[in-house]
C-alpha positions as CSV (number, residue, x, y, z in Angstrom):
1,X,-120.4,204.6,143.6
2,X,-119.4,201.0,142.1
3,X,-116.0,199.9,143.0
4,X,-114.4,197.2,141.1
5,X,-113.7,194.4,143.0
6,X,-110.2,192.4,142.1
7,X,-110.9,188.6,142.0
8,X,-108.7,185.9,143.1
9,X,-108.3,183.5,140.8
10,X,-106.5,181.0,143.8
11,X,-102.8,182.4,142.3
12,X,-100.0,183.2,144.9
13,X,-100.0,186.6,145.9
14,X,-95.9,186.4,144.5
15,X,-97.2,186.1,141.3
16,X,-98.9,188.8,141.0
17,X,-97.1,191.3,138.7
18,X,-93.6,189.3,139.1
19,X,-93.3,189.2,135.4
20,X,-94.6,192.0,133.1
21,X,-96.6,191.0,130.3
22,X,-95.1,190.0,127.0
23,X,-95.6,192.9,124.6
24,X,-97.9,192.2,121.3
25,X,-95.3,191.5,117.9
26,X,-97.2,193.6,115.0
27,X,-97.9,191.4,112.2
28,X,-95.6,191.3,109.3
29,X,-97.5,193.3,106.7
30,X,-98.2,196.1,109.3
31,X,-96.1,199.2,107.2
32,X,-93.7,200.8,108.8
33,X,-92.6,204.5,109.3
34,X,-91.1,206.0,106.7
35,X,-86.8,206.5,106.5
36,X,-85.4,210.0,106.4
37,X,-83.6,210.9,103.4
38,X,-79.5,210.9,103.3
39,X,-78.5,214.2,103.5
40,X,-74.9,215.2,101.5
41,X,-72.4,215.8,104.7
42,X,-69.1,217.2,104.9
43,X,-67.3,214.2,104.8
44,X,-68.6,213.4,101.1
45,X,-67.6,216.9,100.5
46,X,-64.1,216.7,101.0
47,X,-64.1,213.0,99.5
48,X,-65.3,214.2,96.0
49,X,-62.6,217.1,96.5
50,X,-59.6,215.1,97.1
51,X,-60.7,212.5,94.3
52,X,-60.7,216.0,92.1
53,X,-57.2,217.3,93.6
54,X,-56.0,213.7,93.5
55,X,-57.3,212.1,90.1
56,X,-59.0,214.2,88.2
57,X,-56.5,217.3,87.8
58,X,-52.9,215.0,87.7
59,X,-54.9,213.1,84.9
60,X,-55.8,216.7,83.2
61,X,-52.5,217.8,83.7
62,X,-51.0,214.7,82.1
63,X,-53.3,215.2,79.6
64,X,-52.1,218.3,78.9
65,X,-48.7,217.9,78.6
66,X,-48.4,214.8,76.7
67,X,-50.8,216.1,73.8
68,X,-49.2,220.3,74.1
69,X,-45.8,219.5,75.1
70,X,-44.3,215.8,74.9
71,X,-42.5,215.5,71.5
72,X,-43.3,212.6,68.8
73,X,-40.6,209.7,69.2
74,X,-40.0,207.6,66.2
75,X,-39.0,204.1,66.5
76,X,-36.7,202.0,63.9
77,X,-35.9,198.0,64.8
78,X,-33.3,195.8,64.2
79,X,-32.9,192.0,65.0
80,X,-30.3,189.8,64.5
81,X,-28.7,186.4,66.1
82,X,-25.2,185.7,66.8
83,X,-24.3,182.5,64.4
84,X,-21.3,180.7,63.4
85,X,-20.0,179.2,60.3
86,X,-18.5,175.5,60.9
87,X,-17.5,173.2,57.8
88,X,-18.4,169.4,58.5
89,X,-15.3,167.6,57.7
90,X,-17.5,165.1,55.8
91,X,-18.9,167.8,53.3
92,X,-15.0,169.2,52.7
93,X,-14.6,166.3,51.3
94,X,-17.2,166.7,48.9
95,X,-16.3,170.3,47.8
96,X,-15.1,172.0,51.1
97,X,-19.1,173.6,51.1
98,X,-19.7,175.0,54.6
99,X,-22.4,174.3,57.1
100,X,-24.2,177.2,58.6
101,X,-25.6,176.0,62.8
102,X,-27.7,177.9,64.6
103,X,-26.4,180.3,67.4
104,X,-22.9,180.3,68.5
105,X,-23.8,179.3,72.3
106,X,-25.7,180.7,75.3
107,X,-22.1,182.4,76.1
108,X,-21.9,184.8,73.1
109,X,-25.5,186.2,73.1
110,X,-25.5,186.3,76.9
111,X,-22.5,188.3,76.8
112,X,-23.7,190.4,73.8
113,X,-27.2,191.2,75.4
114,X,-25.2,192.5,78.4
115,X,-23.3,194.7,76.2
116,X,-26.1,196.5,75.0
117,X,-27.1,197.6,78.0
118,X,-23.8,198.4,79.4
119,X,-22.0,202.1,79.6
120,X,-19.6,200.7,77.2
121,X,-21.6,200.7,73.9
122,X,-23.0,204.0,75.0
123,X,-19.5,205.7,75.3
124,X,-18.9,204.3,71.7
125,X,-21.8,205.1,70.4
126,X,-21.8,208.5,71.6
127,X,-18.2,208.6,70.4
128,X,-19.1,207.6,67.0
129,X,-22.6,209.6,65.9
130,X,-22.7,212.3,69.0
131,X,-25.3,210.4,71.2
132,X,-26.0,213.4,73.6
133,X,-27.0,215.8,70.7
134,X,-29.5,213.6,69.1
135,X,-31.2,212.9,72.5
136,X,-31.6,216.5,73.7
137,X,-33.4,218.0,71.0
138,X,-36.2,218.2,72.3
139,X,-34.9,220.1,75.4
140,X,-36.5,222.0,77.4
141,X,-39.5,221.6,75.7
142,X,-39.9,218.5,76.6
143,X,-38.3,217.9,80.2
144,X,-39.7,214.7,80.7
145,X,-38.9,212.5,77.9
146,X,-35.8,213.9,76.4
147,X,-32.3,213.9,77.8
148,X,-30.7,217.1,79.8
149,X,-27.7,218.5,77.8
150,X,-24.3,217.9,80.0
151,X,-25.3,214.8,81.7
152,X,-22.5,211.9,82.6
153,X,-22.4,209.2,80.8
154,X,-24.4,207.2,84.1
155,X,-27.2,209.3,83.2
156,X,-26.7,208.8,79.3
157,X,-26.6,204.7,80.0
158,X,-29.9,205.1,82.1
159,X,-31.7,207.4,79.5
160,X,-30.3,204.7,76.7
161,X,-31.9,202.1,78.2
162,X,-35.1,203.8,78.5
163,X,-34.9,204.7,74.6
164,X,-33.4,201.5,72.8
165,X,-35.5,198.5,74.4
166,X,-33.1,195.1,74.0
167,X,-35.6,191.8,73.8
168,X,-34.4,188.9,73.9
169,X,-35.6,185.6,73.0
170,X,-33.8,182.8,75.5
171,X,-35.9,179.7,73.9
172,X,-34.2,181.4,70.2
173,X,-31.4,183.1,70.9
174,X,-32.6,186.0,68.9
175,X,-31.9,189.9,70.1
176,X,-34.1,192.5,69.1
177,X,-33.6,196.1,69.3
178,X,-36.1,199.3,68.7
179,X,-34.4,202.6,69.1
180,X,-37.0,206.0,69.7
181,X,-35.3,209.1,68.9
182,X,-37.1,212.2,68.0
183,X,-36.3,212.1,64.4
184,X,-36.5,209.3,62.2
185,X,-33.1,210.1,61.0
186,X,-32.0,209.9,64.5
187,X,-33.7,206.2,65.5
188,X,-32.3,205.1,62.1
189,X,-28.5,205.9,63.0
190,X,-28.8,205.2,66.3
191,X,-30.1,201.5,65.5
192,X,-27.0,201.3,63.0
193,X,-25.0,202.3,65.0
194,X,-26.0,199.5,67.4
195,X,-25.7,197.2,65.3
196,X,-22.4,197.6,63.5
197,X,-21.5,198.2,67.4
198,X,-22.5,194.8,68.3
199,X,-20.7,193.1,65.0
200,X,-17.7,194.5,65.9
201,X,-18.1,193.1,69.6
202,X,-18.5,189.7,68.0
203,X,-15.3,190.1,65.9
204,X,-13.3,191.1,69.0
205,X,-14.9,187.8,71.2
206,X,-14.4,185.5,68.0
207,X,-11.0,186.9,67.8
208,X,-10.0,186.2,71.8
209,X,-11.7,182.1,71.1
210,X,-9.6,181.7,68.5
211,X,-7.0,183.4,70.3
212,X,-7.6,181.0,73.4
213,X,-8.0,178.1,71.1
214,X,-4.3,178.6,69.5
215,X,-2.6,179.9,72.2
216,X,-1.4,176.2,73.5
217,X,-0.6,174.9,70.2
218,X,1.8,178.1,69.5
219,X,3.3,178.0,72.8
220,X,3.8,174.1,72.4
221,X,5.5,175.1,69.1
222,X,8.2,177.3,70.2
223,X,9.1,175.0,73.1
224,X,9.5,172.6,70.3
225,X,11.5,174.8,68.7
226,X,13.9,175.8,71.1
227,X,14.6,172.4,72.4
228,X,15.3,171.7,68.2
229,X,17.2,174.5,68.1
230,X,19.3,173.4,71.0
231,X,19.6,170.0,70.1
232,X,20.9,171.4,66.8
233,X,23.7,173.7,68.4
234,X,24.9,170.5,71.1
235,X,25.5,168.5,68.6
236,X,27.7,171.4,66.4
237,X,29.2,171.8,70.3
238,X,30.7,168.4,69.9
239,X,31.9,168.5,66.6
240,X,34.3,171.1,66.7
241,X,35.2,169.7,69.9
242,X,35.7,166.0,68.5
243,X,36.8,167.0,64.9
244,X,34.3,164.1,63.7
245,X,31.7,165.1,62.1
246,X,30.5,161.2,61.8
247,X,31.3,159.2,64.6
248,X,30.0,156.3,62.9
249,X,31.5,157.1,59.6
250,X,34.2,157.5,61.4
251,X,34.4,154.3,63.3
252,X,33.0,152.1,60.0
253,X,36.1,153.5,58.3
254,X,38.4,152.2,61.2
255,X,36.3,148.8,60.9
256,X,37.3,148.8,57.4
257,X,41.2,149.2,57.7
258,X,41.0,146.8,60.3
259,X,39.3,144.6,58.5
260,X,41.9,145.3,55.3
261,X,44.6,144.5,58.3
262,X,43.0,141.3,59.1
263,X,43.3,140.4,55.7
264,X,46.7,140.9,54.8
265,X,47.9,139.2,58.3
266,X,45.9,135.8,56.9
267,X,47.7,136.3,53.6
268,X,50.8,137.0,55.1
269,X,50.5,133.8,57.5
270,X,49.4,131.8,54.6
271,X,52.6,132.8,52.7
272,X,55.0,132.0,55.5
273,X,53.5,128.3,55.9
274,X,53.9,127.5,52.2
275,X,57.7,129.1,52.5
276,X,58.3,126.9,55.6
277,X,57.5,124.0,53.7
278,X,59.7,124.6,50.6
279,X,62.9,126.9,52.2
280,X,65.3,126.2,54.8
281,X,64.7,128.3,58.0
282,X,67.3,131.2,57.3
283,X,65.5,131.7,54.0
284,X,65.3,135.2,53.1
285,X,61.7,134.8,52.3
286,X,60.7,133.8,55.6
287,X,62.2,136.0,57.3
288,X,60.6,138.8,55.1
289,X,57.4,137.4,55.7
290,X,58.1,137.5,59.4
291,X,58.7,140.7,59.9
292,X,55.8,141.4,57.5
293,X,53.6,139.8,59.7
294,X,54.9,141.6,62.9
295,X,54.3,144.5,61.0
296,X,51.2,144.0,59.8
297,X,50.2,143.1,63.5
298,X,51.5,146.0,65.3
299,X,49.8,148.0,62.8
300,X,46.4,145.9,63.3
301,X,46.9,146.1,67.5
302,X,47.4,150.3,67.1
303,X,44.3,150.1,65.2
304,X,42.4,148.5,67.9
305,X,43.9,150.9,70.5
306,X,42.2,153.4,68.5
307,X,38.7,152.2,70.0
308,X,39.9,152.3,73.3
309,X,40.8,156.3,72.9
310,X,41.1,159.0,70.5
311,X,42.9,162.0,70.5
312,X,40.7,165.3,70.4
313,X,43.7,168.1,70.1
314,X,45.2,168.4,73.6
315,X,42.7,165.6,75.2
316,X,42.7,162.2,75.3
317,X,39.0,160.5,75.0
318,X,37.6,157.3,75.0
319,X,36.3,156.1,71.4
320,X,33.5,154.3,72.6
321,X,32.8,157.5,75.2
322,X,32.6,159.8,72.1
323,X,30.1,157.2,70.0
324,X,28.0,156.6,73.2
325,X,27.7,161.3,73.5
326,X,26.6,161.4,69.7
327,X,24.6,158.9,69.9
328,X,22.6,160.5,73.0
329,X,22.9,164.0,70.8
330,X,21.7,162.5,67.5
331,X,18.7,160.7,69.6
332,X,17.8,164.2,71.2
333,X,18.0,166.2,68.1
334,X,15.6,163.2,66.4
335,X,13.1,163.4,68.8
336,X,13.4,167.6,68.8
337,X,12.9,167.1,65.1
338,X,9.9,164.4,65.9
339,X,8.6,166.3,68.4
340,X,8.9,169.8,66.3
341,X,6.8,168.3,63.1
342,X,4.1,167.4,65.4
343,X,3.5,171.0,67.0
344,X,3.9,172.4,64.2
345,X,0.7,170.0,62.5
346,X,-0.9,170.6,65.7
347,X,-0.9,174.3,65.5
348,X,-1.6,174.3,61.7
349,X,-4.9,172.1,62.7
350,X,-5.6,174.8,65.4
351,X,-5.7,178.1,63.2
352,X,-7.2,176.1,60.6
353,X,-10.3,175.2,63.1
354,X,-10.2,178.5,64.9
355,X,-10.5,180.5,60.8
356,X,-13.3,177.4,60.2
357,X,-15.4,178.6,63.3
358,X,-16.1,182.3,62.7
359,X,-18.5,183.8,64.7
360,X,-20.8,186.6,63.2
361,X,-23.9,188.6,63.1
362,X,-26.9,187.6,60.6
363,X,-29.7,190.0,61.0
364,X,-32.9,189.0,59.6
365,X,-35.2,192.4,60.2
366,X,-33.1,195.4,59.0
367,X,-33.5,198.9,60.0
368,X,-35.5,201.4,58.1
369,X,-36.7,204.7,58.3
370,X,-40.2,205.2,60.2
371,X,-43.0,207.2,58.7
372,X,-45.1,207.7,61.3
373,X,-44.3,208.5,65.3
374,X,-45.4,205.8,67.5
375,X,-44.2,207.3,70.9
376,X,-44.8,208.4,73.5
377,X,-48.2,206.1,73.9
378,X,-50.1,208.6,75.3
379,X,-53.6,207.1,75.6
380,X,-51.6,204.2,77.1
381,X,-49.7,207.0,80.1
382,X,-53.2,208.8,80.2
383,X,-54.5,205.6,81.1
384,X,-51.7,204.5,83.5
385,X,-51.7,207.8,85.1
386,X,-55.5,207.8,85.9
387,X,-54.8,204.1,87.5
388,X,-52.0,205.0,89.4
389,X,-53.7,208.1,91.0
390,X,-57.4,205.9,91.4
391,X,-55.2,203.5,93.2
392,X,-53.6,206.1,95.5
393,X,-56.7,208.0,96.3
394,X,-58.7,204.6,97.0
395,X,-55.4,203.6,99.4
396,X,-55.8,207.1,101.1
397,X,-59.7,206.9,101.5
398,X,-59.4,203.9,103.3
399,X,-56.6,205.0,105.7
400,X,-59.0,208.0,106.5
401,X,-62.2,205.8,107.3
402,X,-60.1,203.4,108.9
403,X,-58.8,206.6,111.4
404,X,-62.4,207.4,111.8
405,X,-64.0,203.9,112.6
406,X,-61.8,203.7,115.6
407,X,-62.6,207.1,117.1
């Protein structure tokens, strides 16, 4: 019986078997075994069912409704721009022609944009044409697009702003409306409506600028007034008081019999001199030109009392006092007067530049009647729809493998 016999190749009995053979890598073109085929699970199952439940039948019923039971919408458009007719004071003097600018100011068509999206032009509308009616006609056929009957007017303001669309142009300044109703009839009133709306809101703000831009010049003009008028009524005050209607008259006539006084008295001094020199003493001459001359100077000093005080029935004033009060009235009722003419041009200029400034409404696309319905979009919703519920089904399928993964 052979027996095989181990040889020692002079290795270390340790290193025999310590470390176990390095297995053999196959070549790389050796083939390999074959890969079993995917099988369709549960999981993939109820994935293609909720993308069906989830996508496919909201987008059918969509479908549905919005070619069976969502009403045709017709659209009519208007745009306008809020201008304002200024004169140049240059070309009035060439034939008083007036200058059309552009837009009134960021302030008007701010404020009017607002406005027609605000409760306000709704409730006037609605007042004016019966709003409600023309939006509920298609009710209940059409729940989704057309308005309940009986809503409030917060309802009516949102469902407004979902029909009449307001663009608007910042860089321009131009507003642009399209109303969808379901009749033509009804987008072409309704648009109309807006718009004759909107001119009259433009009236009442041109009206409260021009209001604001007169207000100081009227209100300087009846101060004016009443300060003319009361000027007027102190001076009357003193002259029934005074009986002197003139003052000055008054005192240049006193000037002028004193003067007259003055006069005489030289005469009358001249006269006695020559007499001295030709008549005795006791001449009867002299001695009537004497007394002549006393006379005429009591009569001249009484005349100068006068300036010292006059008599004004049972009081006793000063001349000079009464001059230096009518002079003080005359000045106040002269600058009244002054002060009156100027208001008055001032407040002239102001409604004259406040009528020059009018603001108004210049549309440049009119409303007409549509032909053809251009709402609701529905391939456009269709579309949306099947986004929307692609995007919500991918969302969900990740949440569920992300649940799974960390199982």
């Amino acid at each position: 019986m052979n027996q095989t016999i181990p040889v020692d190749n002079g290795q270390p009995a340790e290193a025999k078997g310590a470390r176990p053979p390095t297995p053999a890598v196959p070549p790389a073109d050796a083939p390999r075994p074959p890969v079993p085929h995917a099988r369709l699970q549960k999981r993939h199952k109820l994935i293609a069912l909720s993308f069906l439940v989830v996508v496919i039948l909201p987008v059918l019923i969509s479908a549905w409704y919005l070619w069976v039971h969502a009403e045709d919408q017709y659209v009519s458009s208007v745009a306008f721009s809020v201008r304002k007719e200024e004169s140049s004071p240059s070309i009035d003097l060439l034939g008083g022609i007036t200058q059309l600018t552009g837009s009134a100011g960021t302030t008007d068509t701010d404020i009017l944009y607002d406005f027609l999206r605000s409760e306000e032009i709704v409730a006037r509308i609605d007042r004016e044409i019966d709003l409600r009616s023309r939006f509920t006609k298609a009710w209940p056929g059409d729940p989704v697009f057309a308005l309940a009957p009986g809503e409030p007017i917060e309802r009516l303001a949102r469902y407004w702003r979902r029909q009449v669309h307001v663009l608007y142009d910042t860089s321009t300044r131009l507003i642009t409306i399209e109303v969808a109703a379901f009749t033509p009839e009804d987008a072409l009133a309704i648009a109309r409506a807006t718009f004759d709306e909107s001119s009259r809101t433009i009236n009442r703000l041109s009206d409260i600028a021009r209001e604001d831009a007169t207000r100081f010049a009227r209100n300087e003009l009846a101060k004016t007034q009443d300060r003319l008028t009361a000027a007027r009524q102190d001076l009357t005050a003193f002259r029934m008081r005074t009986q002197i209607v003139d003052p000055m008259a008054d005192l240049a006539g006193q000037m002028g019999v004193l003067n007259s006084l003055q006069s005489q008295l030289a005469e009358a001094l001249i006269s006695l001199d020559t007499l001295r020199d030709k008549a005795q003493p006791r001449d009867q001459r002299i001695v009537q030109t004497e007394q002549k001359i006393t006379a005429i100077r009591t009569r001249i000093a009484e005349e100068r009392a006068k300036f010292g005080s006059a008599h004004t029935g049972e009081s006793e004033e000063s001349y000079a006092l009464l001059v230096a009060e009518y002079e003080r009235l005359a000045a106040n009722k002269e600058f009244a007067e002054t002060a009156f003419r100027s208001a008055q041009a001032s407040y002239d200029a102001a409604i004259a530049e406040a009528q020059r400034q009018s603001r108004y409404l210049a549309a440049h696309v009119e409303p007409r009647l549509a032909e053809i319905s251009t709402k609701p979009n529905r391939i456009g919703l269709l579309a949306g729809a099947f986004g929307v519920m692609l995007l919500i089904w991918s969302i969900l399928l990740l949440i569920y493998y992300s649940i799974r993964d960390r199982r």
